[in-house]
C-alpha positions in Angstrom: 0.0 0.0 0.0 1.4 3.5 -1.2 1.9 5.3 2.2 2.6 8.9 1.7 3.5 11.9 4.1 1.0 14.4 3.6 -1.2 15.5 0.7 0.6 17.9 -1.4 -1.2 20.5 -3.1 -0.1 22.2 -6.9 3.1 24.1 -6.3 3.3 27.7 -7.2 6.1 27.9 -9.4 9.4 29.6 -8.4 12.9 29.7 -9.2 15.3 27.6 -7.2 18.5 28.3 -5.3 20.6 25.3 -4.9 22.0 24.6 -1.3 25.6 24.8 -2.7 27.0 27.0 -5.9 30.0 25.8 -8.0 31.4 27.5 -11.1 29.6 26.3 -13.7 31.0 23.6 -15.7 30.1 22.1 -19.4 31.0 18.7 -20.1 31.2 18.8 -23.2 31.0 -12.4 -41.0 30.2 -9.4 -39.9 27.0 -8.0 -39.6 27.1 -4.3 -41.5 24.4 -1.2 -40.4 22.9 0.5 -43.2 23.3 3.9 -43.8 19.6 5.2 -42.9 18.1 8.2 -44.9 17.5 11.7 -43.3 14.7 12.5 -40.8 12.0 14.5 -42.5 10.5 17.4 -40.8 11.6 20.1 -38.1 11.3 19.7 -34.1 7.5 18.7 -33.2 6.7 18.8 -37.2 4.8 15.1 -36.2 4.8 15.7 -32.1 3.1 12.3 -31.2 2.3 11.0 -27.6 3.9 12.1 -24.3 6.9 10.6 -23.6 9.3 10.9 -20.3 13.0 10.1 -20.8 14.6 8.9 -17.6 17.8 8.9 -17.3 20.8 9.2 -14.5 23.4 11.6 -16.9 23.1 13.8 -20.0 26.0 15.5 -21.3 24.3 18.8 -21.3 24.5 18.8 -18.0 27.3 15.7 -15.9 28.6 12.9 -18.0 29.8 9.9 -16.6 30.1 7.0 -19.4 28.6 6.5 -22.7 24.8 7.0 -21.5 25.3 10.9 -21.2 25.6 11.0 -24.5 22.7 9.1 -25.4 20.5 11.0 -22.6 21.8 14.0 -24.9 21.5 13.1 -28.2 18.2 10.7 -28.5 15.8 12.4 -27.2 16.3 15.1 -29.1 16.0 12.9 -32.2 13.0 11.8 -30.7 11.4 15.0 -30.8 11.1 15.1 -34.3 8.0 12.8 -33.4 6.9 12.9 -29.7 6.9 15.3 -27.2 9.5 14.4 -25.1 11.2 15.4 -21.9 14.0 14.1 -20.1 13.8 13.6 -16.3 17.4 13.1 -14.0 18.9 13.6 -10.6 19.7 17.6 -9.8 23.3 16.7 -8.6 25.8 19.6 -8.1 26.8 20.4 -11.4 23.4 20.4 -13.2 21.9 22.5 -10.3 25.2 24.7 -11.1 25.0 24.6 -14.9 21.0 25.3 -14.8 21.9 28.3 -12.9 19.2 30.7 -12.7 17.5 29.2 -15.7 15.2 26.5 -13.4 12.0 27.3 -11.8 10.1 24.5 -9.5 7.4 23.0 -11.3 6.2 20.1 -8.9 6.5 18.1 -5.5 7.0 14.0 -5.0 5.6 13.3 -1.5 7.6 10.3 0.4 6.8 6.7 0.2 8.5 4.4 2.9 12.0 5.5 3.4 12.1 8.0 0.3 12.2 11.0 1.2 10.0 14.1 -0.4 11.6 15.7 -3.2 10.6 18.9 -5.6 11.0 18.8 -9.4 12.8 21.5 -11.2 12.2 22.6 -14.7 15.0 23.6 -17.5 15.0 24.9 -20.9 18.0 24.0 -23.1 19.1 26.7 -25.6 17.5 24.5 -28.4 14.1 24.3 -26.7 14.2 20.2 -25.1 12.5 20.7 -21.3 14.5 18.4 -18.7 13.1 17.9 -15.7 15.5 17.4 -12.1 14.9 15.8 -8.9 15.9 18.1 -6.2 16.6 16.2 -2.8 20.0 17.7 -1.4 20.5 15.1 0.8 20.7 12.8 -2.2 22.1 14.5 -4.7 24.0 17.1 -4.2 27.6 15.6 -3.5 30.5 15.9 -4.7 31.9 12.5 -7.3 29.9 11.1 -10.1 26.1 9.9 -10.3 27.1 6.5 -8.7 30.4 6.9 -6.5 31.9 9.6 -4.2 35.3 11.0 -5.4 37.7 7.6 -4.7 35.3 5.6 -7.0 33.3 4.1 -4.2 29.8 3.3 -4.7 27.1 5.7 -2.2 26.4 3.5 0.4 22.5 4.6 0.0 22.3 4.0 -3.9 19.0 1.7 -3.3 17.4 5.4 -2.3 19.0 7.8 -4.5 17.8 5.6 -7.0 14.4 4.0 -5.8 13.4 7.6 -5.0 14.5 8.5 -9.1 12.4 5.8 -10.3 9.6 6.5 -7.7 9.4 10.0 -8.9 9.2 9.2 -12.7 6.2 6.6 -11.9 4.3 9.3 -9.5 4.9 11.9 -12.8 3.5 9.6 -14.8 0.4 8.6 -12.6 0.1 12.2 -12.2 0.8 12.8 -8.3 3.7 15.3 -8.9 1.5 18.4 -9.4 3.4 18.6 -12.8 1.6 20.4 -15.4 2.3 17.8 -18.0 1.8 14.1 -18.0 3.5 11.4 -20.0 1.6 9.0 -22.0 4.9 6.3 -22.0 8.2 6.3 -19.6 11.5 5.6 -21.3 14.0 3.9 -18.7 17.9 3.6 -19.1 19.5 1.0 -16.7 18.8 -0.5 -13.4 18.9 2.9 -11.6 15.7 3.4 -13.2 14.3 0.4 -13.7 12.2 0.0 -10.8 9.9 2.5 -12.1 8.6 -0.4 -13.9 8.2 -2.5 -10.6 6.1 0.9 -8.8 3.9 1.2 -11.8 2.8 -2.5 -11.6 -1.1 -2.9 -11.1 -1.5 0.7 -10.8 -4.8 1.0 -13.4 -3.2 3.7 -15.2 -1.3 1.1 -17.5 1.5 3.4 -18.4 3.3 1.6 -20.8 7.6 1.9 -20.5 10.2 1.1 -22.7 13.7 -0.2 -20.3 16.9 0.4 -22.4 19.5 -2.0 -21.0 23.0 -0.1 -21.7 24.9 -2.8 -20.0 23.4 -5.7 -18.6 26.6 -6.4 -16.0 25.1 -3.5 -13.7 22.0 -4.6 -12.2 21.6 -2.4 -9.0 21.6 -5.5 -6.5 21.1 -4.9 -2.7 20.6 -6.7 0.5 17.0 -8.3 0.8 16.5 -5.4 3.5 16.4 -2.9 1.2 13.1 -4.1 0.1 11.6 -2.3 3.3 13.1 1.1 2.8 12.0 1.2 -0.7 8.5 -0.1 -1.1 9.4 -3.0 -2.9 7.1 -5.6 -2.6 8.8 -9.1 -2.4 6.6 -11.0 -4.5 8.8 -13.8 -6.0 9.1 -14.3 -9.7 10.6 -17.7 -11.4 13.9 -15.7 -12.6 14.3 -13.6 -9.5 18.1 -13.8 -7.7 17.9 -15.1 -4.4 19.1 -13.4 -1.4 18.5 -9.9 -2.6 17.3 -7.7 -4.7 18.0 -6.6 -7.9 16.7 -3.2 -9.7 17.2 -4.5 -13.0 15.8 -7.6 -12.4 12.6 -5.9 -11.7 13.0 -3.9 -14.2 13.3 -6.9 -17.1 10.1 -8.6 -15.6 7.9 -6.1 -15.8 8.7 -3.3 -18.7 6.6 -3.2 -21.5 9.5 -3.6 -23.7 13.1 -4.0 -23.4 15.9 -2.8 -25.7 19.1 -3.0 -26.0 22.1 -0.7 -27.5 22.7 -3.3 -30.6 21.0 -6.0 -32.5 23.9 -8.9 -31.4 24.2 -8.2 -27.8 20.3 -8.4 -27.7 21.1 -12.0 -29.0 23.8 -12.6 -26.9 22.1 -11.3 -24.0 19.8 -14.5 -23.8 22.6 -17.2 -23.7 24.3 -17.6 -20.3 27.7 -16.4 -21.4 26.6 -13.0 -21.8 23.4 -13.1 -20.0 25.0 -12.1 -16.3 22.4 -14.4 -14.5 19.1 -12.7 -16.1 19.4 -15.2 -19.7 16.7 -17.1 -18.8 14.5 -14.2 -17.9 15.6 -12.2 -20.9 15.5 -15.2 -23.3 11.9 -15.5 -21.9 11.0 -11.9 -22.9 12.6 -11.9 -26.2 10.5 -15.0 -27.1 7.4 -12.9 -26.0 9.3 -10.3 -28.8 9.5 -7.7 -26.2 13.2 -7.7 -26.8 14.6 -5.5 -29.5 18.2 -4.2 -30.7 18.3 -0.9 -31.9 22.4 0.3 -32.5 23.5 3.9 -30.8 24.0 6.9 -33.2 26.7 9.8 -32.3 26.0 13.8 -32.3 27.5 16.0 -35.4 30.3 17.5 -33.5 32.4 14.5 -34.4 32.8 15.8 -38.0 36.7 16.7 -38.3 35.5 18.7 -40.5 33.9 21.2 -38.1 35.8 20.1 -34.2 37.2 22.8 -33.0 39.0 20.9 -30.5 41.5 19.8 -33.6 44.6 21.6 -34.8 43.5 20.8 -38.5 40.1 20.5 -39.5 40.0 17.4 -42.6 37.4 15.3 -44.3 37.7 12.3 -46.9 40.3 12.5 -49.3 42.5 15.1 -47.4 44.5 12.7 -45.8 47.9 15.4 -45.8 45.4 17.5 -43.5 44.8 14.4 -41.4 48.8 13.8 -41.0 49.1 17.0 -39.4 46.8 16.0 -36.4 48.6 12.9 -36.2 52.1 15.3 -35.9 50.8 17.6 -33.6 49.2 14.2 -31.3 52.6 12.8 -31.4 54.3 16.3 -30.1 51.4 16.7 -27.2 51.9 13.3 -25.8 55.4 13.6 -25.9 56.1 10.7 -28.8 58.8 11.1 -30.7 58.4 11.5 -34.9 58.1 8.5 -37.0 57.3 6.7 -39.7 55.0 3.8 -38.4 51.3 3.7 -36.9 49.6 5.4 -34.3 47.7 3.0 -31.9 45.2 5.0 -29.8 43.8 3.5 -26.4 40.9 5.6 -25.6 38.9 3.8 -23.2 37.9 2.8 -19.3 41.2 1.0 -18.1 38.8 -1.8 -16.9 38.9 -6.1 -17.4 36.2 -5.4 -19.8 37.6 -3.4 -22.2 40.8 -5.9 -22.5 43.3 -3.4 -21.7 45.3 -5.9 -20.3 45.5 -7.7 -23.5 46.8 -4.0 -24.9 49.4 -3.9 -22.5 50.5 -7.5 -23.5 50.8 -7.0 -27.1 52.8 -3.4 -26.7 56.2 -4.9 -27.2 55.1 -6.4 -30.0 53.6 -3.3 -31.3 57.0 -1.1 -30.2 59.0 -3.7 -32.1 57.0 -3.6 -35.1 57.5 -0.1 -35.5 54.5 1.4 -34.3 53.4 3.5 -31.2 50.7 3.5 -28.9 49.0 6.5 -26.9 46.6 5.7 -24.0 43.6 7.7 -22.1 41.4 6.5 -19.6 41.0 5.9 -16.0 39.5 3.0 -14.1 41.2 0.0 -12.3 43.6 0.7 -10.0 45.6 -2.1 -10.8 45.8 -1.6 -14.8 46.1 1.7 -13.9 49.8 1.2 -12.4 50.4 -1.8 -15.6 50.0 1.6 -17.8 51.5 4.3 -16.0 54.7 1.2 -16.5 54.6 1.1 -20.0 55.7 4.4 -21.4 59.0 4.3 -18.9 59.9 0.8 -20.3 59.0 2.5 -23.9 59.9 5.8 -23.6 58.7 8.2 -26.5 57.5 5.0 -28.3 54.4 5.0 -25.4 52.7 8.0 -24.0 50.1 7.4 -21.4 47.5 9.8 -19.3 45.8 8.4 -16.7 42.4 10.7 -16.5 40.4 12.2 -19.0 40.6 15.3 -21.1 37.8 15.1 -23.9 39.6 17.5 -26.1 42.8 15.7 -26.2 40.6 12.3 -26.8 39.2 13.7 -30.0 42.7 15.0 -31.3 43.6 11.3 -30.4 40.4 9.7 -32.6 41.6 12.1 -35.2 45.6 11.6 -35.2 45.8 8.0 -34.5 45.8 5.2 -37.7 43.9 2.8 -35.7 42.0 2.5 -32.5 42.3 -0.6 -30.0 39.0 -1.9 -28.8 39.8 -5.7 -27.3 36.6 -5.4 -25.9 35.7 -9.1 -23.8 31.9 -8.0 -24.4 30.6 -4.6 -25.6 26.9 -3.4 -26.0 27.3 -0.8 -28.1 30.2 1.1 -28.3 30.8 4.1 -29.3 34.6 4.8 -29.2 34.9 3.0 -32.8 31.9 4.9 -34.3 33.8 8.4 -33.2 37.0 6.9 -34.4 35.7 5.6 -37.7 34.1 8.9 -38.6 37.6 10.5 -38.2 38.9 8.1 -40.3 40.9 6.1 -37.5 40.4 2.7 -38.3 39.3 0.3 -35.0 40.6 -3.0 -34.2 38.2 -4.8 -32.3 36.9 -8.4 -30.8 33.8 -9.3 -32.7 31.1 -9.1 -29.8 28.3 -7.1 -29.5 27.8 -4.1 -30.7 31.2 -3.8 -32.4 30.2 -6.5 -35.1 26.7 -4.0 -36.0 29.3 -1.0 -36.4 32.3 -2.4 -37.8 33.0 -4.3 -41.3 35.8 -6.2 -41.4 38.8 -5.6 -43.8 36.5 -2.4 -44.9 35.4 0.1 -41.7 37.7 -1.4 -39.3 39.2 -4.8 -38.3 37.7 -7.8 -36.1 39.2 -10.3 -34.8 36.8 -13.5 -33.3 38.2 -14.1 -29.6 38.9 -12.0 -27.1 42.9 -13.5 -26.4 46.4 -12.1 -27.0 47.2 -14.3 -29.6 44.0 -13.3 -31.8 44.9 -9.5 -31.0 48.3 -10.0 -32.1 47.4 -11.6 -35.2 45.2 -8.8 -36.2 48.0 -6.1 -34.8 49.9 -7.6 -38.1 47.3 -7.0 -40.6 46.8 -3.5 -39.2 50.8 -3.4 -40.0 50.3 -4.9 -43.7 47.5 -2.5 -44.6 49.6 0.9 -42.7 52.1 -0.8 -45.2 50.0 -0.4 -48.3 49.0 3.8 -48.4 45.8 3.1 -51.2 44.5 0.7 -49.2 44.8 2.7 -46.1 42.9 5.7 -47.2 40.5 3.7 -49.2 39.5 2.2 -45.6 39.5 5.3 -44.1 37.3 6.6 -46.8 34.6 4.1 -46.5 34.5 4.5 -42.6 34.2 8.0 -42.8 31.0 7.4 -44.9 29.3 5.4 -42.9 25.8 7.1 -41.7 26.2 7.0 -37.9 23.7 9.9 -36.5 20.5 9.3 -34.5 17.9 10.0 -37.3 17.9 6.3 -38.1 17.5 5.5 -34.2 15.2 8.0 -33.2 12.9 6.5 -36.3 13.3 3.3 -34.7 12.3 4.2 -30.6 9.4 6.4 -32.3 8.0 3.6 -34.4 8.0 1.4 -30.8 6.4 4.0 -29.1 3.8 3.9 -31.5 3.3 1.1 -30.9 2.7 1.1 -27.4 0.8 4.6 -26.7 -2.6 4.4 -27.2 -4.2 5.3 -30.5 -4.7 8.7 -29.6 -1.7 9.7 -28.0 0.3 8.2 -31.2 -2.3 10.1 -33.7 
């Protein structure tokens, strides 16, 4: 039973003063995708249903992995055909990048253990309305969306993120006060995937789409959490036992599930890659509630038009393109050769295979090549890095941290990008890479087989081992070797179509399908 605090009547609006002020700061066989034609029409030209986005980071405002950029980029695609707005955490640096530009607009009341929270209102400069959760106690803290400053996880996530998802389901039933009302909830990973779970046998019937970014996060806590959130422990045949798992509730109950490619959905429902919810998930995809639908990237990675490169290119002015690999070479402190430019650009985690990378650099030094790393993550691979350009001095350059600017000069001076990915939903480090003509060299899993075309956009290789990498590593060296071959690859992945207009068309034909008929009229 829904237990609130008191009765909370339509807010007057008002502008809102955060509780702390910061300078403001921006933050900025091989399966082959189709180029998809241009979107017709301007923003709301064929405005649709209602449509919440809810989300944890958008670019706009914090950024914390790839999701940001998604947050950012598809619902404004989607806007083309739905009224959409976007709904996340006020954290420090959005309340500090909103500035005076947010007004309050509505109130959640408590349920259980989460607490009462207001809802602010923003305008971006290009007209999209994002909606913030203001609880200070929550949210305002220093360190990312999900840890404090030394990468540990808030040790009251279950209620920074129950009382998200809890929030989006009272917007949508309509017991924020807000002045608008969504006809469909779009979720984006466990931390808001038990919206799904709160809006279960409420008679509203709200349907919700649940975008599964990467299925190894799954928001699990202690069954005592249950209490604290409102989370009724009704069993299901897939649950976990011993605890509790957002995303778990998440997959069980949202009206459809997607995923960020067409092969992980696939490989999502076999147990190697199904991270203990296969069965569940291979249940739901039989149902054909489980769809793939491939992540696009915003225009400012043309080289044509970055400003954060010394020399601005596009196809066929590969002499422009050499400079930016000079200049790279003179930042990070490499010294001036002949041979390739391997680019690392990644989170130094077991996932992303960087200990494979760090394993096949004498190799790649011997060869005659180089190799340039950014990132931050483990600890342990951390150190392993930080090692490699003393034993390889000005043939490795490393930074631990990262600096977007100097990772675009990287995606545009390198010759090839290393992406030994053990599993990857998406990607989108060799989509940025590919579209400024730096070839990637990947493991064929997930995502990177939709993106990538062997021999043509990019290189795979099948397993994710040393040996394989290395193997590859030498036909990267045989077609640096051969200059027409070279540009003609970098050619063909610089055409690739990689924007959201083919995506957005895809989420707004499956919300059509789920609003009712006159909401998608």
């Amino acid at each position: 039973m829904r237990t609130d605090a008191m009765t909370i009547a339509r807010p007057v609006h008002r502008t809102y003063s955060p509780r702390r002020h910061q300078k403001r700061e921006i933050i900025p066989g091989v399966h082959r995708r189709r180029p998809e034609p241009p979107a017709t029409g301007t923003r709301n030209d064929h405005v649709g249903g209602k449509v919440l986005f809810v989300t944890t980071e958008m670019t706009d405002f914090i950024k914390a992995g790839g999701l940001g950029d998604v947050s950012a980029a598809l619902p404004r695609a989607l806007a083309n055909y739905h009224d959409v707005r976007v709904l996340l955490p006020a954290y420090t640096k959005v309340l500090a990048n909103a500035g005076d530009r947010m007004r309050v607009v509505g109130r959640t009341p408590a349920f259980h253990k989460l607490p009462a929270c207001e809802i602010g209102e923003i305008q971006t400069e290009d007209g999209l309305t994002v909606l913030v959760l203001i609880n200070a106690e929550l949210y305002e803290r220093e360190g990312s969306p999900y840890t404090d400053a030394h990468g540990h996880e808030w040790h009251d996530n279950d209620i920074r993120f129950a009382t998200l998802s809890h929030a989006a389901a009272d917007i949508a039933l309509g017991r924020a006060h807000v002045n608008w009302r969504p006809d469909l909830l779009h979720l984006n990973d466990w931390p808001c995937a038990l919206t799904a779970h709160y809006l279960d046998g409420e008679s509203a019937g709200v349907p919700t789409v649940l975008t599964i970014h990467n299925l190894a996060y799954q928001g699990v806590f202690p069954p005592s959490s249950a209490n604290s959130i409102g989370m009724s422990r009704r069993r299901t045949e897939h649950e976990p036992r011993g605890r509790i798992s957002f995303l778990h509730e998440g997959v069980a109950k949202a009206t459809y599930l997607t995923t960020v490619s067409e092969s992980y959905a696939k490989q999502i429902i076999e147990p190697v890659h199904g991270c203990g919810l296969d069965a569940l998930l291979r249940k739901r995809s039989l149902e054909g509630r489980l769809i793939g639908i491939v992540n696009g990237i915003d225009p400012s990675w043309d080289p044509q038009h970055d400003p954060a490169l010394i020399t601005p290119f596009t196809i066929g002015q590969w002499d422009r393109r050499r400079e930016n690999t000079r200049h790279l070479r003179e930042e990070m402190g490499l010294r001036e050769q002949n041979g390739p430019l391997f680019a690392v650009i990644s989170r130094m985690v077991q996932q992303k295979g960087v200990d494979l990378i760090c394993e096949a650099a004498p190799q790649i030094i011997a060869a005659g090549g180089q190799l340039a790393l950014i990132g931050r993550g483990d600890p342990a691979i951390e150190r392993t890095i930080a090692r490699l350009p003393r034993r390889f001095h000005g043939r490795v350059a490393a930074h631990i941290g990262f600096e977007e600017g100097l990772a675009r000069r990287m995606f545009a001076g390198a010759d090839f990008l290393l992406m030994p990915s053990r599993y990857e939903p998406c990607g989108l480090s060799q989509m940025y890479a590919q579209t400024c003509g730096c070839l990637p060299i990947a493991h064929a899993t997930g995502g990177l087989m939709d993106t990538i075309e062997d021999g043509i956009t990019g290189l795979l290789f099948r397993d994710a081992t040393v040996s394989e990498l290395r193997r590859c590593l030498q036909r990267a060296f045989r077609i640096f070797a051969e200059p027409l071959l070279l540009n003609a690859m970098r050619g063909a992945a610089m055409l690739e179509k990689r924007g959201w207009d083919g995506p957005g068309r895809q989420y707004a034909a499956l919300y059509r399908r789920m609003l009712p008929q006159k909401a998608a009229a």
